[in-house]
MARFINU-34633 format. One record per residue: x, y, z of N, C-alpha, C in turn. Coordinates in steps of 0.001 Angstrom, whole numbers, plus 500000, padded with zeros to 6 digits. Layout:
% MARFINU-34633
XYZXYZXYZ/...
//
This chain:
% MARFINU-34633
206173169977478660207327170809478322207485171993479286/206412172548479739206351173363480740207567172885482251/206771171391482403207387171226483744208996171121483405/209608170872481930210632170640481329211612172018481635/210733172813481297211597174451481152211657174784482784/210831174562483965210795174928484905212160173714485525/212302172500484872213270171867485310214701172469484929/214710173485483679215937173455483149216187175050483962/215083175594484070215896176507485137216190176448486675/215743175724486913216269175212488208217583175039487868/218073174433487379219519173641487406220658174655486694/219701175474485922220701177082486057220679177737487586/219608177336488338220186178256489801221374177515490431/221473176366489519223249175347490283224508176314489964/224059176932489162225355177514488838225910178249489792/224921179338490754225532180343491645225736179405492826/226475180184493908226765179551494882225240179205496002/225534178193496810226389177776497099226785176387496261/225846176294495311226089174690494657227496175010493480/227461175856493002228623176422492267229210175608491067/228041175538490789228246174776488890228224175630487709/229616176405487940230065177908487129229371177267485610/230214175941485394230684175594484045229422175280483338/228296175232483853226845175025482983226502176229482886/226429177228483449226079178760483086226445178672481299/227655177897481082228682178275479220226903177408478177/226509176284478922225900175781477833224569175835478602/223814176248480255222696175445480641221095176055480277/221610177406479386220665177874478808220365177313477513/220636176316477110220536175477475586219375175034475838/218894174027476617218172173215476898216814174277476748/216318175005477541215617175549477389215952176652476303/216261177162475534216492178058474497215975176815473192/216288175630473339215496174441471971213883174729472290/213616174613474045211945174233474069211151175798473775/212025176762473812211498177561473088211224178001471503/212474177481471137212053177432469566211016176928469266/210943175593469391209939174159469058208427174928469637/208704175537470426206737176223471036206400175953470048/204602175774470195204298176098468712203391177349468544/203339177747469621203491179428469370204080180254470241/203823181640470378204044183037470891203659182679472888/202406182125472754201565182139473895201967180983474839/202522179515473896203022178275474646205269178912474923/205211180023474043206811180505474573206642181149475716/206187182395476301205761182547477310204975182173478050/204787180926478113204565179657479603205994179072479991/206737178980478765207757177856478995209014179132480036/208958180627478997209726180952479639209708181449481573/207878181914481325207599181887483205207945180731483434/207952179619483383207942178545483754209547177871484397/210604178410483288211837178506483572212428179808484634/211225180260484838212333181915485450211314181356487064/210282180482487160210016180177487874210475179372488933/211046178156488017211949177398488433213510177889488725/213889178913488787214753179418488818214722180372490012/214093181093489776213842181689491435213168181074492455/212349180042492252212237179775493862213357178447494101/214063177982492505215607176836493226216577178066494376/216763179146493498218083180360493809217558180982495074/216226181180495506215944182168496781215016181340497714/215111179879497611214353179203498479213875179188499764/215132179492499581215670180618501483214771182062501983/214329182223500829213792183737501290211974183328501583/211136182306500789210158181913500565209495181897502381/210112181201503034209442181179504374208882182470504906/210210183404504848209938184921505158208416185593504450/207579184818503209207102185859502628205598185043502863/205605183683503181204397182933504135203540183074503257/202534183279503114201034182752501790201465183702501014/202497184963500725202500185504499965203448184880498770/204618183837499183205396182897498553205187182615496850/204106182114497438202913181645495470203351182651494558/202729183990495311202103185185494701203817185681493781/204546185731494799206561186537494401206802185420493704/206993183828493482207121183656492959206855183427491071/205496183742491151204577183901489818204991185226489690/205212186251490464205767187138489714206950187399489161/207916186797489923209138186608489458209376185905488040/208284184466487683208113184391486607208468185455485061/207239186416485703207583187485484150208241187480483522/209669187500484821210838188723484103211299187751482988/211438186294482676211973185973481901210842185923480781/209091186012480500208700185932479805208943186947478253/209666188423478223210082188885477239210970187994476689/212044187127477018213088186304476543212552185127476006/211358184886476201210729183257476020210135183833474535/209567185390474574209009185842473396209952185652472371/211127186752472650212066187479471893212593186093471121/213391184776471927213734183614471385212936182587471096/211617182879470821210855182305469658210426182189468433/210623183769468355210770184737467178212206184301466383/212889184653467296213997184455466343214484182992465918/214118181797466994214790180266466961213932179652466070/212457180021465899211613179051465769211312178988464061/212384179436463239212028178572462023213365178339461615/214331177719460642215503177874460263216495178937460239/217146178877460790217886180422461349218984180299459978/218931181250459746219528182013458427220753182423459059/221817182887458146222459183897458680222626185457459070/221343185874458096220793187217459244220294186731460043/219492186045460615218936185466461612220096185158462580/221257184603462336222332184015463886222820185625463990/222920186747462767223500187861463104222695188767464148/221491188638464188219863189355465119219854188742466805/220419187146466428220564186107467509221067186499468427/222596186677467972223765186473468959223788187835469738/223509188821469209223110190209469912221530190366470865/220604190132470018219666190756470557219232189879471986/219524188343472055218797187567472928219496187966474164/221218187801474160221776188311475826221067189866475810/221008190467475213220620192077475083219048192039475948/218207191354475562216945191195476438217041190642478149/218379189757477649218491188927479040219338190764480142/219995190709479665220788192026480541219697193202480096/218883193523479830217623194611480307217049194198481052/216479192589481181215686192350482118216482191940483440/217808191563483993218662191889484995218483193090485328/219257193982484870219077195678484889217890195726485406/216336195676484973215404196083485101214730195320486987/214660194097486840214774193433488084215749193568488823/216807194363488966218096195361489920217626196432490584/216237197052490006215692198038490762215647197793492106/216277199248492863216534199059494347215065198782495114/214114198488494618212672198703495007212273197106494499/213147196204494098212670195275493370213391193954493962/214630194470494837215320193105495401216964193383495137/217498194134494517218762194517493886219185193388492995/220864194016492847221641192649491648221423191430492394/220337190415492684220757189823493586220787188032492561/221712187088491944220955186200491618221600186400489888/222082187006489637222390187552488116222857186889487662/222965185593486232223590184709485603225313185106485758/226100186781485798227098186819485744227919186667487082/227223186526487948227660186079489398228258184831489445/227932183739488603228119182662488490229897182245488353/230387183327488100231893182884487099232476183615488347/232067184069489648232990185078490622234669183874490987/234494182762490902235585181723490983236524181706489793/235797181890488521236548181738487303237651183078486871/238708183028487569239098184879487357239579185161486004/239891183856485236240132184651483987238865185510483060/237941184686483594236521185104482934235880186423483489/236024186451484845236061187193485879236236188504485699/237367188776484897238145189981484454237242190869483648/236813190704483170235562190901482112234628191959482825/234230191386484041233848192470484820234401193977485391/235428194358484477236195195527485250235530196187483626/235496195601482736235062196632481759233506196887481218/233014195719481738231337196075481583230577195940482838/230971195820483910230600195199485149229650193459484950/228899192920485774228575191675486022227755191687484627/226881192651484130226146192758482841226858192223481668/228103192409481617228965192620480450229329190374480374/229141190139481893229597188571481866228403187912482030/227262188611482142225570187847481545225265187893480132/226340188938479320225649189567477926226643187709477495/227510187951478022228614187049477051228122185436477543/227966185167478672227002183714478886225618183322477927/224875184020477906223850183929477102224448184080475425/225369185198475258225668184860473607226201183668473361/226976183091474487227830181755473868226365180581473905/225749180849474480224262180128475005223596179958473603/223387181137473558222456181325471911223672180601470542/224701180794470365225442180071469890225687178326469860/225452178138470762225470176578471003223835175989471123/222762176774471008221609176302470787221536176606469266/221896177630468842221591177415467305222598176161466348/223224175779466923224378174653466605223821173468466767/222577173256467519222227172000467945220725172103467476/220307173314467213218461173205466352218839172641465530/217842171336464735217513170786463694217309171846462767/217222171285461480216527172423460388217538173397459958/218480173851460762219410175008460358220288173952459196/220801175271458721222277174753457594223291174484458214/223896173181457634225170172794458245226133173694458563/226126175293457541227459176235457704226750176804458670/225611176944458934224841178415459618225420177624461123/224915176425461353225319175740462862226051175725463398/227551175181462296229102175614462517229285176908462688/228991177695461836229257179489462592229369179639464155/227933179242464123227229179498465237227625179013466432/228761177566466240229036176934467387230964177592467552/231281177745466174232740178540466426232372179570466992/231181180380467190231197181918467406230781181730469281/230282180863469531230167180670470631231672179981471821/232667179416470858233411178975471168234786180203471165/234640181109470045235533182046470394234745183339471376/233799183196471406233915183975472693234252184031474071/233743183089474219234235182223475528236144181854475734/237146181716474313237973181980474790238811183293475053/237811184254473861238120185736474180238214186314475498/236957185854476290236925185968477262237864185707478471/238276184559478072239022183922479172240875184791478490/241091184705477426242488185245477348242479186613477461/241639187178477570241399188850477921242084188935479167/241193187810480050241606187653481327242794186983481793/243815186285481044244797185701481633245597187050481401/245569187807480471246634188994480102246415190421480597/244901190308481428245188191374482080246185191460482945/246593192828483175247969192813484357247095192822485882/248199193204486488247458192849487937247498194346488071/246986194776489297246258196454489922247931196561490723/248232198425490241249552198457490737248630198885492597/249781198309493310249532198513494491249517199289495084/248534199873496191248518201313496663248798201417498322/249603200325498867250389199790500465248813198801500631/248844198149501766248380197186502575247486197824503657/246498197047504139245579197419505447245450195811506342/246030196346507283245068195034508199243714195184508771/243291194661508296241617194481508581241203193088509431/240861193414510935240240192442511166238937192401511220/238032191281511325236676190759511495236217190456512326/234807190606513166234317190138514586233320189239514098/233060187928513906231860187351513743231591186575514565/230712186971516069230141186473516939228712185037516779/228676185582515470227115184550515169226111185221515880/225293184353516213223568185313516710223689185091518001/223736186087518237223191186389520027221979187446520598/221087186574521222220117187424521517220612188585522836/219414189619522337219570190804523294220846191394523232/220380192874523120221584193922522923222747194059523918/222490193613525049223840194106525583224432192321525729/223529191630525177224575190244525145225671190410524096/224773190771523214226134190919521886226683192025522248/226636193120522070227571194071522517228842193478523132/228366192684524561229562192131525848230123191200524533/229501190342523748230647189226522957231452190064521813/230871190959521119231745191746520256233081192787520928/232613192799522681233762193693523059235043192220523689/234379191604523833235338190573524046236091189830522966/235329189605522087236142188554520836237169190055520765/236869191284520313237786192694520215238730192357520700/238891192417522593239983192367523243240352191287522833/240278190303522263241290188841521980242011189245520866/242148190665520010242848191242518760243766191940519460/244345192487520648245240193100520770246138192150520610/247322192721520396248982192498520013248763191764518755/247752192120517682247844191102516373247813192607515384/248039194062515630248818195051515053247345195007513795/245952195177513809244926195644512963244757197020512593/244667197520511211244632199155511085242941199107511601/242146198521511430240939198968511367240027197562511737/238810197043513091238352196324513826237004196627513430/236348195390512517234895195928511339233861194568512674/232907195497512872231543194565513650230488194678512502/229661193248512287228657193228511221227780194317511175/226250193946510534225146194934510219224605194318512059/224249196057512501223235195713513862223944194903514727/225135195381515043226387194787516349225904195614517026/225614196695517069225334197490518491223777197781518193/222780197048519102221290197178518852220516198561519873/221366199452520160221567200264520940222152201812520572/221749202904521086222253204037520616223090203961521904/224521204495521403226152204565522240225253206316522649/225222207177521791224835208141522488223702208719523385/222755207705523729222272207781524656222559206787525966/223706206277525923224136205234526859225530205288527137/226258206124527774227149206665527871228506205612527954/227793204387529100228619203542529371228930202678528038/228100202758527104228290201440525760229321202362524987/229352204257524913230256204367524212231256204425525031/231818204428526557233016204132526908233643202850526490/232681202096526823233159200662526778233850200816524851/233119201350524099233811201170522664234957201515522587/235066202817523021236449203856523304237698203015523499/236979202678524739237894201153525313238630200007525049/237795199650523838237540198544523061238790199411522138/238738200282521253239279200990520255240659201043520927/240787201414522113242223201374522467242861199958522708/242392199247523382242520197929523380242956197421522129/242518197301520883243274197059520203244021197678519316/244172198784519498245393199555518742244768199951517788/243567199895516811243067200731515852241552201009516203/241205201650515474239511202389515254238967200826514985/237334201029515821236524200403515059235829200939514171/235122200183513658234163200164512806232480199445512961/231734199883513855230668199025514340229321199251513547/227941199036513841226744199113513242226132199717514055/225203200480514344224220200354515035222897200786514174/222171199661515056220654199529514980219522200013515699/219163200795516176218725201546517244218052202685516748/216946203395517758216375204345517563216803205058518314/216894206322517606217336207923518641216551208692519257/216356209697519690215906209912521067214290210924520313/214364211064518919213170211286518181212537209716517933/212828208698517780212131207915517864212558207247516274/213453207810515482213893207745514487214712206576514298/214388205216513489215577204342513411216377204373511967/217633203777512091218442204035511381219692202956511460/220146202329510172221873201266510318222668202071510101/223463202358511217224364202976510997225997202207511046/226866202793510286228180202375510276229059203631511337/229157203302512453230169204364513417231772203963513575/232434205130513288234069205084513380234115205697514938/234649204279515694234994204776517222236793204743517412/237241205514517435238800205437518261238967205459519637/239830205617519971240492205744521816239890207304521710/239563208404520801239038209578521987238151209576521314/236644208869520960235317208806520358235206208802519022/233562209280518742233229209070517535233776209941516642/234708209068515248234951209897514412234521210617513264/233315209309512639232730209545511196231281208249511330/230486208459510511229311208136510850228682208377508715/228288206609509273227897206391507311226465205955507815/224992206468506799223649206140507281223286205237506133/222695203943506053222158203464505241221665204177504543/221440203738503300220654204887502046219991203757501423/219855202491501170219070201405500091218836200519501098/217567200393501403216831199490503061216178198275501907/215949197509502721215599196272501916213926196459501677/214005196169500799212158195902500651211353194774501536/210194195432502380209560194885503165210525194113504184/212006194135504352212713193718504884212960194410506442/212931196146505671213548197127506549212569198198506143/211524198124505046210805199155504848209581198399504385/208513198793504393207240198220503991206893199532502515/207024199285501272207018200284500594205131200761500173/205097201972500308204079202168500176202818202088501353/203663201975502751202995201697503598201578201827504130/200878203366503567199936203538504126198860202476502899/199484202183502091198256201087501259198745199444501717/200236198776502031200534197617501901200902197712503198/200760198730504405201128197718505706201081196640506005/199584196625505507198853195014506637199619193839505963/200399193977504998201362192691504302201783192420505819/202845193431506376203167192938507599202486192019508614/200977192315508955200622191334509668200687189831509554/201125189552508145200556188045507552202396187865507472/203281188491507476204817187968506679205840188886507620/207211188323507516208089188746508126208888190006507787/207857190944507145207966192215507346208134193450508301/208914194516508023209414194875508577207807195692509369/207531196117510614207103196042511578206732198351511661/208439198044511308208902199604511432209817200234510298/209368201191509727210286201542508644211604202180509195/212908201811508442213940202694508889214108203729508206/214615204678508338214860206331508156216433205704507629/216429206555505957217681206442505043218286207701505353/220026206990504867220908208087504710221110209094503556/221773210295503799222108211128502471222334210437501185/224146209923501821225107210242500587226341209453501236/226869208606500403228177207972500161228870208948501469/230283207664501786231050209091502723232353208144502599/233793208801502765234654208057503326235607208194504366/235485207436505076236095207030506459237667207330506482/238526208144506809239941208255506830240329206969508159/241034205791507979241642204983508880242885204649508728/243748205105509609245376204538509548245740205377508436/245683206343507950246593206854506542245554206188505592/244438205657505675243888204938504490242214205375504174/242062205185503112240515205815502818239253204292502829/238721204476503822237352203051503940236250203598503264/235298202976502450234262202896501516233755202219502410/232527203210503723231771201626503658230050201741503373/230075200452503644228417200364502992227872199058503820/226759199153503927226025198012505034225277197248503505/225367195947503944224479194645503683224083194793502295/222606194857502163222235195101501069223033195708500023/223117197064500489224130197975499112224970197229498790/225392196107499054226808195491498569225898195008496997/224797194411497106224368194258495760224502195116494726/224509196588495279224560197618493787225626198118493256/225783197903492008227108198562491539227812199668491838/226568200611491332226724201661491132227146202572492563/226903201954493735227025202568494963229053202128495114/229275200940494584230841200989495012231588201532493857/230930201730492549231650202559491468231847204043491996/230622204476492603230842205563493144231790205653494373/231889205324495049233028204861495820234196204913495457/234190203877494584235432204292494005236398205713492799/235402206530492797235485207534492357235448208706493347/235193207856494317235549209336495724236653209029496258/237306208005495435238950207933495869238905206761497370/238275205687497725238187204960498827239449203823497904/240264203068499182241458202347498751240858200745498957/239446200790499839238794200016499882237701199812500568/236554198907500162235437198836500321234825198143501359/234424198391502737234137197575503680232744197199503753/231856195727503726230657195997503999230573194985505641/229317195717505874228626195241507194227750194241507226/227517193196507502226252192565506977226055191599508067/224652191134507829223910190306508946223332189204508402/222685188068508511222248187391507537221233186487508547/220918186792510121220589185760511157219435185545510699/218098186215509608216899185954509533217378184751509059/218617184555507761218484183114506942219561182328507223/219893182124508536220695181058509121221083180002508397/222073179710507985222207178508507581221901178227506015/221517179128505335220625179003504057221699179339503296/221226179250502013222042179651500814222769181086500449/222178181936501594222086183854501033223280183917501761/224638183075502459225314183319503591226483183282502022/226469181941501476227181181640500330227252182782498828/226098182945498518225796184083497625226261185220497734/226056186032499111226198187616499568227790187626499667/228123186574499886230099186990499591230141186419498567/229918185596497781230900185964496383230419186589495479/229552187509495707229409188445494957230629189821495408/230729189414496430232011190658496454232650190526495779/233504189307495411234566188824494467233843189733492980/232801189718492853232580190719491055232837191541491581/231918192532492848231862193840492894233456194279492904/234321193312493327235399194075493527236514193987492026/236250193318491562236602193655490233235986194381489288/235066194937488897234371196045488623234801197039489135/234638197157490421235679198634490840236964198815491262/237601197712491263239128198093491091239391198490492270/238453197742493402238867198163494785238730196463495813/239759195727496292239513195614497921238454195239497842/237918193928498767235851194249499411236427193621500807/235865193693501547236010192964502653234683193285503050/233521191690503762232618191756503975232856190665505481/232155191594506537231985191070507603230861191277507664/230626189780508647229050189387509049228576189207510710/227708189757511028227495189281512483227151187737512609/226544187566511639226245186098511067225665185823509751/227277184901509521226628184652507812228585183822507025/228801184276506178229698184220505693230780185558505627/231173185531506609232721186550506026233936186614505089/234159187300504504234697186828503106235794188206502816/237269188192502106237475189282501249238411188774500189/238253190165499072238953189641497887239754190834497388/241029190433496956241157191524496184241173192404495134/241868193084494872240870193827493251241114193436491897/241063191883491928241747191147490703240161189458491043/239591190050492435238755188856492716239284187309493681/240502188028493929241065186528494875240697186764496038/240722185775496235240342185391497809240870185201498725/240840186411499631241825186877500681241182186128502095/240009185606502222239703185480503778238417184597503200/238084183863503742236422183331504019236185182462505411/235167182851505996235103182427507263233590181908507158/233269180757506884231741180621506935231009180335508113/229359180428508048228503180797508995228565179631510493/229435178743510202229580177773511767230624177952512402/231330178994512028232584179428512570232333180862513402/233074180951514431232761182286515562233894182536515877/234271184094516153235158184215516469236074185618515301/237013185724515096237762186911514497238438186211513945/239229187304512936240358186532511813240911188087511098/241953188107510983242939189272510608243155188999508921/243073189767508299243667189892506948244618191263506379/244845190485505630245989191558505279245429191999502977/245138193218503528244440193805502269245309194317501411/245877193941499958246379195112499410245577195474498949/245846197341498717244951198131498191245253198878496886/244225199355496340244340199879494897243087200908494281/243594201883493693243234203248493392242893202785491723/242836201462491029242702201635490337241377202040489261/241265202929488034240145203230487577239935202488486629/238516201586486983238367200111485755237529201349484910/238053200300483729236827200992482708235114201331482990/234857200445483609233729200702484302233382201113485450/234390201923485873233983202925487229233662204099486160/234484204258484823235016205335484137233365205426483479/233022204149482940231808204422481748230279203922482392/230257203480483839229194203158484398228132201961483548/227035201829483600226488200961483334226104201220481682/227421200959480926226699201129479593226349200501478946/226795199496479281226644197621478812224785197534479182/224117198079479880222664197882479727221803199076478807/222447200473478509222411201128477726222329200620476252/223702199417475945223561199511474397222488198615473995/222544197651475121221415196522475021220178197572474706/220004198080475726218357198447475466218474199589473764/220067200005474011219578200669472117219422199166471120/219599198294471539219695197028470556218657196410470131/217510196635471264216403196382471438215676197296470457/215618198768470623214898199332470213215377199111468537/216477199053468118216837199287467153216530197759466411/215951197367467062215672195591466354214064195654466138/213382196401467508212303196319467176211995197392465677/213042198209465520212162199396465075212523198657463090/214003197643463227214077197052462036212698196018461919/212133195221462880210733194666462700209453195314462133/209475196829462800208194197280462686208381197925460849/209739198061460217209751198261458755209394196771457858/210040195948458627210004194792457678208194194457457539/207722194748458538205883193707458698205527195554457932/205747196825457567204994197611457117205491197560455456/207161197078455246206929196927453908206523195231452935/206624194566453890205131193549453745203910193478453559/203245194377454681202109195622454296201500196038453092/202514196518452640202998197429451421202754196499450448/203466195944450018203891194555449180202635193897449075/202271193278449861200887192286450085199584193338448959/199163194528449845198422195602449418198813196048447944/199951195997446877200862196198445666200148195218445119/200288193926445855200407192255444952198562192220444639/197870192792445636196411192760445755196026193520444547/196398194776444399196298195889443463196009195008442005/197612194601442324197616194141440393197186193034439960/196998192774441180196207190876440824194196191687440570/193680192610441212192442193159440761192941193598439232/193854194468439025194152195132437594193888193787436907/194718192995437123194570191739435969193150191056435666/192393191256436484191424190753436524190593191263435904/190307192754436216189830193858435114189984193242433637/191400193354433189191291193550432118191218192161431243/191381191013432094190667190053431615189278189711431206/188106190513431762187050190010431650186906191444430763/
//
C-alpha cells in the first residue's frame, strides 16, 4: 500500500504542467485519502502519507534531482514530511464511519492542513510557492478567478475540500445520507467555484504597453551573449516597443566598469525606440555579486532593481560557514550573491514596471506588494539554462497566469532560456514562446490598476486555516479530557458499588 500511495502521488504531479492533467487535481486526491483511512494505524498513515508526498516530489521536480547528486535520496525523504501531518490528520478523521460531525471537521480541517503545509514549505529558505496543488487550474479561468480573492491557497483549500468530499462518498461503512452530503457538497463547490468565475467582470483597463522579449537561448561567454542580445534588439526597430526586457544574467558583466558594453546598450536603447530592460550578473569592483534588473535608455542608466530572494544553494549556500562543503559534492552555488533592499518601480513610456527576477516570481507576496506600489505591470527576468529542456521551463510560466490574477496586474515573463510567456490580469494568455524557439516576439499588454481582494487582505486564507487547526485541536484536547473525566466518574462509582455490596 505504501508503493500504492507513492503511486497515487505521482500522478497528482500530472496535474501541473508540463503534463497538465488540471481535471484530476477535482478527484486525484481520493485514491490516496481511502489508503489512508483503511491504515490500520497512526504510524502505517504516516508511511503512506511520506510515501505519497514522496512520490510526488521527485514525479514534479525530477528535473532538479541531478543538480543535488548523492544528496537527491536525502531532499527527497525530506520532502516526504511535509505531507506526513495530512496522512495523520486524515486518519483520524476517515478511519471509522464518518458521522455528520465528522464530514462537518472533514471538509474544513483536511484542505486547512493541506494549505499550512503549502504555506509552510513556501518558506523563502525552503524552495518558494513552487509545485502547489492550486497551480494546477492556471488554464481553467473560470476556476482561476478564485485566485484574486484568496490567492493560489484559496484554489488548494477548495481542491482538497471537493477531494475530501468525494472520498467520503466512496468510503465503505459511512451512511447512505452522510455519503450523498458529502458528494453534493463536493459537487457544489466546484461549481461555486467555477460560476464565481464565469461572472466575474473583466479588469477596467488602464491603456496598453508594448513589450517586447529577447530570448537568445544559451550562449556561452559574456560578450557572446551580450553581441546576440544586442543583435536580436536591433531586429525590433520599426516594430514601435514601449519597453525591450533581456532574461535573468543577459549581461554577465558590469556595463559600469566596461564603458564600451554600456555604450553599446545606450545604442541598443536608441535603436529601438524604447528603454531596455536587461540583467546583470556580475561582480563590482568590491568584489560584490549581485542580479540585477538595469533600465538603459538612449542617454544611460535610469533605475536599477537588486534581487532580494536568491535561490537556496542555487545562488546562496545557506548557512555557509557550517554547509559549504555541500558545494563540493552538488551544483551549488560556489559564491554567495549579495541581496537587494526593497521592491522599486521602473517609470517606462508614461507607464509604471514591477520588476522582479526569476525566483521571486514564485512569491506572492512580493507582486501583491507591487501591486500596491501602484506598478500597471509586472515584468519578470528569468533564466532556466541549468534545466534545459526539463519540466521547470513549463511550470515557471504558468504560474504567472495565478500570480497575475491574484494581483490584478499584467505578468510578462522573459527568459534567456526557458519558456517566455504573458498573461493578462484575468490569466489569458497573451504570448508563449517555448524553450526551442530563439529569437524576439512583441506583445501588446493591457494594463490594470486593479485592487483584488487579495492584494487588499494578503495571505489570510493560510491564517484561518492555521486558526482551524488550532481550534480543532484545542476541540480534541476537551473531548479526550472530558473522557478523562467520565472514564475516572464511571471508575468512582463502579468502586462505590462495590463497597456497598460486600
Amino acid at each position: 500500500m505504501r508503493l500504492a500511495a507513492a503511486a497515487a502521488g505521482a500522478a497528482l504531479a500530472l496535474t501541473l504542467p508540463p503534463a497538465g492533467a488540471w481535471w484530476w487535481a477535482w478527484a486525484g486526491l481520493v485514491p490516496l485519502l481511502v489508503m489512508l483511512a483503511r491504515a490500520g494505524s497512526f504510524r502505517e498513515a504516516a508511511w503512506r502519507g511520506w510515501s505519497a508526498a514522496a512520490g510526488f516530489f521527485g514525479t514534479l521536480l525530477h528535473w532538479l534531482l541531478p543538480s543535488l547528486g548523492v544528496f537527491a535520496p536525502l531532499a527527497v525523504a525530506v520532502a516526504g514530511l511535509f505531507w506526513v501531518p495530512f496522512g495523520l490528520v486524515a486518519h483520524g478523521l476517515l478511519r471509522r464511519p464518518v458521522s455528520p460531525v465528522g464530514l462537518l471537521a472533514a471538509l474544513p480541517v483536511l484542505p486547512s492542513v493541506w494549505v499550512v503545509t503549502e504555506a509552510v514549505r513556501s518558506w523563502k529558505h525552503l524552495g518558494g510557492a513552487w509545485g502547489l496543488l492550486g497551480l494546477s487550474q492556471w488554464q481553467v479561468r473560470p476556476v482561476l478567478a478564485v485566485a484574486a480573492l484568496g490567492g493560489v491557497w484559496l484554489l488548494s483549500f477548495l481542491l482538497v475540500a471537493v477531494n475530501t468530499g468525494l472520498a467520503v462518498a466512496v468510503l465503505r461503512g459511512a451512511d447512505r445520507r452522510i455519503r450523498a452530503v458529502a458528494g453534493g457538497a463536493a459537487v457544489v463547490l466546484a461549481l461555486a467555484a467555477a460560476v464565481s468565475g464565469v461572472l466575474r467582470p473583466g479588469p477596467a483597463e488602464a491603456g496598453t504597453m508594448r513589450v517586447a522579449g529577447v530570448q537568445p537561448g544559451v550562449v556561452p561567454g559574456p560578450e557572446r551573449r551580450l553581441a546576440e542580445h544586442l543583435r536580436l534588439t536591433r531586429g525590433l526597430a520599426g516594430r514601435a516597443p514601449d519597453v525591450v526586457v533581456w532574461g535573468q544574467s543577459s549581461v554577465a558583466l558590469d556595463p559600469a566598469r566596461r564603458p564600451g558594453a554600456e555604450r553599446a546598450l545606450r545604442r541598443a536603447a536608441a535603436e529601438a525606440g524604447a528603454d531596455l530592460l536587461v540583467n546583470v550578473d556580475a561582480a563590482d569592483p568590491s568584489g560584490r555579486i549581485t542580479k540585477s534588473t538595469r533600465q538603459y535608455s538612449a542617454a544611460g542608466l535610469r533605475g536599477v532593481y537588486v534581487k532580494q530572494r536568491l535561490v537556496p544553494f542555487g545562488e546562496y549556500v545557506p548557512l555557509r560557514p557550517l554547509l559549504g562543503w555541500i558545494a563540493d559534492h552538488t551544483a551549488a552555488a560556489g559564491q554567495d550573491r549579495a541581496t537587494g533592499d526593497a521592491l522599486t518601480i521602473l517609470p517606462v513610456a508614461g507607464h509604471r514596471i514591477g520588476p522582479l527576477i526569476s525566483y521571486e516570481s514564485t512569491f506572492p507576496d512580493m507582486r501583491r506588494e507591487l501591486a500596491r506600489m501602484g506598478a500597471d505591470v509586472v515584468i519578470v527576468q528569468g533564466s532556466l539554462t541549468t534545466f534545459h529542456g526539463s519540466w521547470a521551463h513549463a511550470q515557471q510560466a504558468a504560474s504567472e497566469a495565478v500570480r497575475a490574477v491574484e494581483s490584478g496586474r499584467p505578468a510578462v515573463l522573459v527568459e534567456l532560456d526557458g519558456t517566455s510567456a504573458a498573461f493578462d490580469a484575468r490569466g489569458g494568455r497573451l504570448a508563449w514562446m517555448p524553450p526551442d524557439r530563439r529569437g524576439t516576439f512583441v506583445v501588446e499588454v493591457p494594463l490594470s490598476r486593479e485592487v483584488t481582494p487579495y492584494v487588499r487582505w494578503g495571505d489570510w486564507l493560510p491564517a484561518l486555516a492555521g486558526g482551524v487547526l488550532a481550534a480543532a485541536a484545542a476541540a480534541l484536547a476537551v473531548r479526550r479530557a472530558g473522557r478523562g473525566r467520565g472514564g475516572r466518574l464511571r471508575a468512582r462509582i463502579s468502586r462505590s458499588g462495590s463497597g456497598r455490596g460486600r
